[in-house]
C-alpha positions, 0 to 999 in steps of 0.5 A: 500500500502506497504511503499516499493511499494510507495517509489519504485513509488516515484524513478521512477517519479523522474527518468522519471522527470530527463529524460524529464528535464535533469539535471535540476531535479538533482541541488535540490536533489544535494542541499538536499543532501548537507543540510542533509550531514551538518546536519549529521557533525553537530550531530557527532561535538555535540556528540564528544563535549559533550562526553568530556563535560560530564567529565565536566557536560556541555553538548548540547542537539542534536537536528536538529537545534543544529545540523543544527546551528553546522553543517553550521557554523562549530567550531564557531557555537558549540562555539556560542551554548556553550556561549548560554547554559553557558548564559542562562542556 
């Protein structure tokens, strides 16, 4: 079965899902969307963070739970992730 076909599946059970349940269906997905929309900021932050860490040789790696922890707690997390790496590392 091609990858289209099961995704294609997948949409319409979440329609149906949505018509029979309302709007109930929609606050996760609307939940997840926000959680993977963080994530994304968080990544862009580390990435124009380390494009001028680089000058420096001081750089975050960009992973999901760099990017998570930076995305969610915003500049004090890319400061905390900062303090940690010029600690430990």
């Amino acid at each position: 079965m091609s990858a289209t076909i099961i995704w294609l599946i997948v949409a319409l059970g979440v329609v149906l899902l949505s018509i029979l349940f309302g709007q109930s269906i929609w606050r996760p997905v609307k939940w997840l969307g926000y959680g993977l929309f963080k994530v994304a900021m968080g990544a862009l932050l580390l990435f124009v963070f380390n494009s001028f860490g680089g000058y420096y040789d001081f750089t975050i790696p960009i992973n999901p739970i760099t990017a998570a922890l930076s995305g969610f707690l915003g500049i004090p997390g890319l400061a905390a992730l900062a303090v940690i790496k010029g600690y430990f590392i």
